[in-house]
Every structure is written in structure tokens, then in C-alpha cells.
Phi, psi and omega in degrees: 000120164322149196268169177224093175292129192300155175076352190243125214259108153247115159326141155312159158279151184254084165315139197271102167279350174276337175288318190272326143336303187286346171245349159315288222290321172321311201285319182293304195307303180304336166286313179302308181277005193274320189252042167233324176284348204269276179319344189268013185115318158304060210300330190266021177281017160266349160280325152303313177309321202293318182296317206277344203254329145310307170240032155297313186283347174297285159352309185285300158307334193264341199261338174279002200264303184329323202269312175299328182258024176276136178261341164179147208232179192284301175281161167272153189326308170332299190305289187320307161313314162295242209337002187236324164289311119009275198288350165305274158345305207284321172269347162315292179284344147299313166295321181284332150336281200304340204293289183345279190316297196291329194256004168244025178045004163317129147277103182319158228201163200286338183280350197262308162342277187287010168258327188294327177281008136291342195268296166330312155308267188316329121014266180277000128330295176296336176282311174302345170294300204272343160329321184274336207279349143294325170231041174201063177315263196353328186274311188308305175297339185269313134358272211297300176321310133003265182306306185301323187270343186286314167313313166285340183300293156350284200305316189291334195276356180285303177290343162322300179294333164276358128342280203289319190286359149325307184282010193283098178320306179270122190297338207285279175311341174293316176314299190285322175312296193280011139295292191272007141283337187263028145312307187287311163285336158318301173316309168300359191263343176272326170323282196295350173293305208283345186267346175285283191336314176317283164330268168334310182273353165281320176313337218263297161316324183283000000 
């Protein structure tokens, strides 16, 4: 049995939950492109989403089991827990897209392209927010600001799209497309959440 030296304090160890944060967002990101590669005609790359959507959730449980036993973390718990949940969502609901597409028989269409590659973007944006957010607010915040503009880009390629799908002939695909744009724009609406979230806990810090 270890000695305990009189006079000497030992602390828990402390899990790096910004390391773990950072491989959820990995995880996402691979998902993400998975469902860019999907829209562009790589139908069976929605089976990596489905896989990258299993172990976001591996990924999510290994980083709340790290937050419950951290003696004390860089962010506050709240803060980590809302962005790991966020991100948690963003791949969620991507996978529930493609689920979508394949039982309503949707074929992805050009408007569905750039927004999932806005979505991908503004990602990695946010990944690059939280690399930054302990020791370079400023960059961290400039990230998050990033993913927000990568979000409005989205919103414009929605309504483009939702233009072009007046002239969609067949009513069955004019429908189920404009389902899977306002999918699409829901997700960007968690986008602009985990990047507000961002914002907030560097202000929270300074």
C-alpha cells in the first residue's frame, strides 16, 4: 500500500475533457464528410455516417463519464455539457437526414450539396473554437464567428434552393427535397447554438 507523505496535498487527477470534446468533434467531422460525400452521389458512404453516429455516442459517454469525475475543468461543467450535447445533435440529425432521404427515396440535388458542405465547414470551424478556447480567446471566438458565417451561407444556399424547387415537376421529390433542406437548415440552427455557446463561455472566462 502507498505511503501517504506527512504535509503533502494529492489532488484527483484531472481529465483533459477539452482533448475529449475535440474527439467527439473528430468524430463528427468524419461524419460530416461522410454525408457530403453521400450528397454528392456516394450513396453508400451514409453507412460511415451511421458508423461515425455510433461513435459520437461512444465518444459523448466516455467525455460525461471524464466530466463527472474532473476535480476541476478549464470551462465551466455547464458550458462543456451544453457543447458536447450541441454536437451531439449536429450528427444526430444528420444521420436522421440521410435515414429520411433513403425511406422517402430522395435523391440528393445541388442545393443539398452546399449546404451539407456548409455544415462541414462551420464544423470545423468549431473544432478549431475549441482548440483555441483555453489559451487564445480571441482566435476561439473568431472560430465560433467563423461556423456562424458558415451558417448564414447555408441559410442563403437554402433559399436558393428552395427557389430552384418551384420548377421540380414531380411533386413526390419537389416535397421530400424541401423536407431535407429544412433539415438542413435545423442543423445549422444547432450550429449557430454550439457557436453562441462558445462565445459565452470565453466571455464567462475573461
Amino acid at each position: 500500500m502507498a505511503r501517504v507523505r506527512r504535509g503533502h496535498w494529492f489532488l484527483p487527477e484531472t481529465p483533459d475533457v477539452v482533448a475529449l470534446l475535440r474527439r467527439q468533434l473528430e468524430v463528427t467531422i468524419d461524419g460530416l464528410e461522410a454525408m457530403c460525400r453521400w450528397s454528392r452521389g456516394e450513396l453508400e458512404a451514409a453507412d460511415e455516417l451511421e458508423a461515425a453516429e455510433h461513435r459520437g455516442d461512444i465518444a459523448k459517454r466516455e467525455l460525461m463519464t471524464a466530466l463527472r469525475a474532473a476535480f476541476v475543468t478549464p470551462l465551466e461543467p455547464e458550458d462543456i455539457f451544453s457543447l458536447s450535447r450541441g454536437i451531439d445533435w449536429i450528427l444526430d440529425h444528420s444521420r436522421d437526414l440521410v435515414k429520411e432521404a433513403q425511406v422517402l427515396h430522395a435523391s440528393p440535388d445541388t442545393g443539398l450539396v452546399e449546404m451539407t458542405q456548409e455544415l462541414l465547414d462551420a464544423v470545423r470551424h468549431i473544432d478549431r473554437a475549441i482548440a483555441s478556447i483555453t489559451d487564445d480567446e480571441d482566435a476561439a471566438t473568431a472560430a465560433a464567428y467563423e461556423a456562424i458565417a458558415a451558417e448564414r451561407r447555408l441559410e442563403r444556399s437554402y433559399y436558393r434552393g428552395m427557389a430552384v424547387l418551384l420548377d421540380v415537376e414531380d411533386m413526390r421529390q419537389r416535397i421530400s427535397r424541401r423536407e431535407l433542406y429544412r433539415r438542413c437548415s435545423r442543423i445549422g440552427e444547432t450550429v449557430v447554438e454550439v457557436s453562441e455557446r462558445i462565445v459565452y463561455a470565453v466571455v464567462k472566462e475573461t
